[in-house]
N, C-alpha and C positions, 0 to 999 in steps of 0.2 A: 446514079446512086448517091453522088454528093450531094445533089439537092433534095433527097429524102432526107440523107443524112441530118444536112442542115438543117429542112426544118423541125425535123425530133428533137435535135438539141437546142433548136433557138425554144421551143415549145418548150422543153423541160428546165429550162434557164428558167423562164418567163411562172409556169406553176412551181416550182420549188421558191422561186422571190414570193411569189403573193401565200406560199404556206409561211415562210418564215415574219413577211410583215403580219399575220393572222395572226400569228405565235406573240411578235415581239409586242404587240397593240392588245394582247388578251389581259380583262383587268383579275383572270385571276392564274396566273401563273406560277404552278407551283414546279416542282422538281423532275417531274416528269417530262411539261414543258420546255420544261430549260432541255434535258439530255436531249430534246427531238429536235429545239434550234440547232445544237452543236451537230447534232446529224445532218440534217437537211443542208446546213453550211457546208458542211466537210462534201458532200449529195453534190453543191452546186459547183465548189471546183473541181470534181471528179465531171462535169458536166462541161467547163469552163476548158479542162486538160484536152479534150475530146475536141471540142470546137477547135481551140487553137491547132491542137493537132491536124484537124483536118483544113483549115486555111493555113499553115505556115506560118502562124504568130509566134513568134520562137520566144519575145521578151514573157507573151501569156502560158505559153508553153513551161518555160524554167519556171515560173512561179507558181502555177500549177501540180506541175508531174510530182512537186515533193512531197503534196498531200497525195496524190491519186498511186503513186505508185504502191504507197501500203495501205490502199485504203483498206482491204480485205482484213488488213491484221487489226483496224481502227473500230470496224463496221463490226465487228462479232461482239466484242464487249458493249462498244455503246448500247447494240440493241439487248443486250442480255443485261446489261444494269437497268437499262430502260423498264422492260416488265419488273424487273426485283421492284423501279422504283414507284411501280402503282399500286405494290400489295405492303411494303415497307416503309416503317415512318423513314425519314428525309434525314435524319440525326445522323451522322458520321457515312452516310451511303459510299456515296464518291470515294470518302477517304479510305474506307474500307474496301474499297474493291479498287486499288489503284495501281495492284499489283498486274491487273490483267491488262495494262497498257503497256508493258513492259517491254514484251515483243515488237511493236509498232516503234517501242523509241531505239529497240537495240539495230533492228531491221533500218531506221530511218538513219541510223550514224551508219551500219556497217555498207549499208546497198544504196540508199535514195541519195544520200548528198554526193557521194563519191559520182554516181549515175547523175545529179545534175552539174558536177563539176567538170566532168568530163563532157558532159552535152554542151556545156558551155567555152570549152575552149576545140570542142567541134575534132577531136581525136581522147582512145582513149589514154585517160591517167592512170590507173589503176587497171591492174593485167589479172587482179582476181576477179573483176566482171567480166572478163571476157568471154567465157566459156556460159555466161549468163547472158548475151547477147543476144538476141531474138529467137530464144528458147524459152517453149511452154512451161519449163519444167518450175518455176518460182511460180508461177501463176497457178498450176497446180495444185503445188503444195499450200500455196494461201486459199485457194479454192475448198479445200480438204477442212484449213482450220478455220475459216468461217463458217464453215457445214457443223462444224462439231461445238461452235457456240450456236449457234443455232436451234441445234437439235438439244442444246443444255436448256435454251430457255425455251422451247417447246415443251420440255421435261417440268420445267419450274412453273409457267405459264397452266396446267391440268394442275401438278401440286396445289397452286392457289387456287386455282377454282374449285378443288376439292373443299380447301377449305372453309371458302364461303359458305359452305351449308353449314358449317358451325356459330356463323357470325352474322348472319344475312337472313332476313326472311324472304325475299326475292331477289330474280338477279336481272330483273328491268332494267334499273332503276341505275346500276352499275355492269351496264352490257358491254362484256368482253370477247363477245364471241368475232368482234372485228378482228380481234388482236391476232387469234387464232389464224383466221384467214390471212391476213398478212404474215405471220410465223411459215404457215405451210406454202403462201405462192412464192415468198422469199427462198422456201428452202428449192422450190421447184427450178426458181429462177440457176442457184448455184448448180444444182445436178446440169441442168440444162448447159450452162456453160462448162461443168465438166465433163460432160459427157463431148463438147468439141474440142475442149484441149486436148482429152485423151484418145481424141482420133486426130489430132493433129501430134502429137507426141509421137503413136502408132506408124499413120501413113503421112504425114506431112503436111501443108497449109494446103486446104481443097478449094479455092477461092482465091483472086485478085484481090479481095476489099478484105480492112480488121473486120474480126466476126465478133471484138470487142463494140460493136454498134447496136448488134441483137440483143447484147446483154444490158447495155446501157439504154436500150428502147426502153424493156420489159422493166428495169427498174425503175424509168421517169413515172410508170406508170402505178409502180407500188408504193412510190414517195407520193405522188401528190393523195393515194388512199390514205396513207398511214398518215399524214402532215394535214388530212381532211377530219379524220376519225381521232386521231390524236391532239388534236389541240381543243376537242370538248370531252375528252375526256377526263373526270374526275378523278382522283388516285381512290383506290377502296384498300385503305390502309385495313390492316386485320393484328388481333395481339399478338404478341411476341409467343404468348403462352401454347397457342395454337398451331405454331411454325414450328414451334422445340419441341411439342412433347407428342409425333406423334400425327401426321397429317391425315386426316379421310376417315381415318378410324374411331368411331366414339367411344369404344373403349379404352380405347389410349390417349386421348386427348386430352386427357388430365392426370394423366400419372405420379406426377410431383404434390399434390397437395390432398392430404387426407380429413374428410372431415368424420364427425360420429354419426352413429343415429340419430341421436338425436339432435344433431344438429341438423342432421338432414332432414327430420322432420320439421324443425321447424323453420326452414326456410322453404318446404316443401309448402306448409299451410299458407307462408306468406305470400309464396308464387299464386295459389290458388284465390287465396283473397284478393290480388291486382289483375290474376286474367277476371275475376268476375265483376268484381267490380268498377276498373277501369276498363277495360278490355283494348288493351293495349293492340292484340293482334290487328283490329281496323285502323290500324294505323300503315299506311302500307311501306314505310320510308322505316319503321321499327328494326332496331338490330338488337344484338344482344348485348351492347353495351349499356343503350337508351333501355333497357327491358332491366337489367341491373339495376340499374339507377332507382326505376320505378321500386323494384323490390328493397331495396337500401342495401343491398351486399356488392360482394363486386365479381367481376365478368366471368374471374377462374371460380369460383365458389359457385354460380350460378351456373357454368357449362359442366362441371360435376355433379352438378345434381339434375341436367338434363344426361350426358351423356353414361355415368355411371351409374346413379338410382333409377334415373326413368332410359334409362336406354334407351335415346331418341336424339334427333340431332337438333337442334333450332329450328332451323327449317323445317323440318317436318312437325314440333313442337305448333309452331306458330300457325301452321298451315293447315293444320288437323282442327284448329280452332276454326280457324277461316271456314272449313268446310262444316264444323260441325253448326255455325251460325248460318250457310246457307241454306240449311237442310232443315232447318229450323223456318228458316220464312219461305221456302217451299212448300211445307206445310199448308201454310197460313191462305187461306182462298185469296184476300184481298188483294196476295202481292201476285196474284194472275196477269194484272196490269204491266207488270215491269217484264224484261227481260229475264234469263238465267245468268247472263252476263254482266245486266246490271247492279243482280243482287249479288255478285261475285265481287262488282267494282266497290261495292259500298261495305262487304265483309272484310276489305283491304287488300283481296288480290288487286293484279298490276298489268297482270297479261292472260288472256285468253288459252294460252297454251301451258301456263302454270298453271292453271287453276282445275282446268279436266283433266292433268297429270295427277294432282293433289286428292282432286274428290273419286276418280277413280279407284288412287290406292288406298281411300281409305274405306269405300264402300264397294268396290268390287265391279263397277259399274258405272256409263256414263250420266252426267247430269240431266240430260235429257230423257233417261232409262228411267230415273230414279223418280225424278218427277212425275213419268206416266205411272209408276206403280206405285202414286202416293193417291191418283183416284181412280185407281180401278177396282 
């Protein structure tokens, strides 16, 4: 069993080094970046704590166990600031949310240094650990509050994707559905380890070896996804306007700013004059900030007049174009030649699977339905 042991951990030493040199050598590192070195470091001496532990390296050990003993109270925020920091600009992040480490520092003066002070003069010092001595019941409870940030940014994590349909004409381009995947195996990973504290709580240690090994396996293996997938990922920052007023909903998405009729007219004409004339929607990288621009107003004024006047989200705005210019050179006998796919790629869809999502809700039918019954 130690030499499986060993070699998980010497393997999870070895891919956690080569994510963080990936990380520290990326020439574009932004914020997100950065919170995932600070994880995957904190990752490798909770990997380091483990090793030593299991050869008897007492000097790696003390220096160790002071991060690995709260890592559970360290690991729930980092990764919950971490999503906040791929949909939110980078301005005050950290400083604003720094109240959520607070636990980790009160936990590290009242439990971890007393606990390596005492490890170090080899009896204990302090008689209020005692009754915390190779008892489930701390691990438990940090069990419990890393589940419940967790589950905050699984929560926060669908919020922002919601919102991306307000902001985003595809979600290619900024694919998060990794995230997800790592959000839920993470979350499985903790049930999994709580569900053996709370039989070891129950009926007592059912095992010779720590079953803290299973749980440190299945995590080497969701650091090197998350440390794989995370370090190309781009932040999809989205406006402040959209988070405040209102997430998912188009009629609420703009509630703080009111314009007239006629002003809604006339930027409604304006809209029309740049989808036809520019045609912005082939552009497949297009958001609704870049889409502003073009029209000369700005992002809140232009998502009320998609989500309140025309009661439509961007995406589906953008994408209703996309569709209504395939269906246009479907049409056309000449473009027999190309694909369905390819006159999708060149309307500025991005993916195969957005695109027959798209043209189906807008015509009730597949693109390949559509085209037969354009000669029969």
């Amino acid at each position: 069993m130690n030499l499986v042991a060993d070699f998980i951990l010497v393997f999870g030493f070895a891919i956690t080094t080569v994510m963080l040199f990936i990380l520290a050598n990326s020439k574009k590192r932004r914020l997100p970046q950065k919170i995932l070195m600070v994880f995957l470091t904190f990752v490798l001496l909770t990997i380091a704590c483990f090793y030593a532990n299991l050869h008897d390296l007492r000097f790696l050990y003390l220096v160790t166990v002071f991060f690995e003993n709260g890592e559970r109270l360290l690991f729930g925020p980092i990764i919950y600031i971490y999503v906040k920091s791929l949909f939110l600009k980078e301005r005050h992040l950290i400083r604003n949310h720094f109240g959520h480490f607070i636990p980790f520092l009160l936990y590290t003066i009242v439990v971890t240094i007393p606990l390596v002070i005492s490890i170090f003069f080899g009896k204990p010092i302090f008689d209020y650990l005692v009754p915390l001595h190779d008892r489930p019941y701390l691990s438990f409870s940090k069990d419990l509050y890393l589940i419940v940030y967790i589950l905050f940014s699984i929560r926060h994590f669908f919020r922002f994707k919601s919102i991306m349909k307000f902001n985003y004409s595809s979600f290619i381009a900024a694919n998060i559905e990794w995230l997800k995947k790592f959000l839920f195996s993470f979350l499985g990973l903790l049930l999994i380890d709580l569900l053996i504290t709370t039989y070891e709580v129950v009926f007592g240690h059912f095992t010779d070896w720590d079953t803290g090994y299973v749980t440190v396996t299945i995590l080497i293996f969701l650091v090197a996804y998350l440390g794989y997938k995370g370090a190309k990922q781009s932040a999809i920052v989205v406006p402040d306007f959209l988070i405040n007023e209102g997430v998912g909903k188009a009629n609420t998405a703009n509630r703080s700013i009111e314009l007239s009729e006629e002003e809604l007219s006339d930027l409604k004409r304006k809209l029309e004059e740049v989808i036809s004339n520019e045609k912005p929607y082939l552009d497949q990288e297009i958001t609704l900030s870049s889409l502003a621009k073009l029209v000369g107003t700005s992002e809140k004024k232009l998502s009320t007049l998609l989500n309140q006047s025309l009661e439509i989200s961007f995406y589906d705005f953008i994408n209703g174009h996309r569709v209504a210019a395939v269906k246009e050179k479907l049409k056309e006998e000449e473009n027999n030649k190309y694909s369905i796919i390819g006159l999708a790629y060149a309307a500025g869809f991005n993916s195969k699977s957005s695109f027959y999502r798209a043209f189906k809700k807008e015509t009730g039918v597949s693109p390949v339905a559509y085209k037969k019954k354009q000669y029969n």
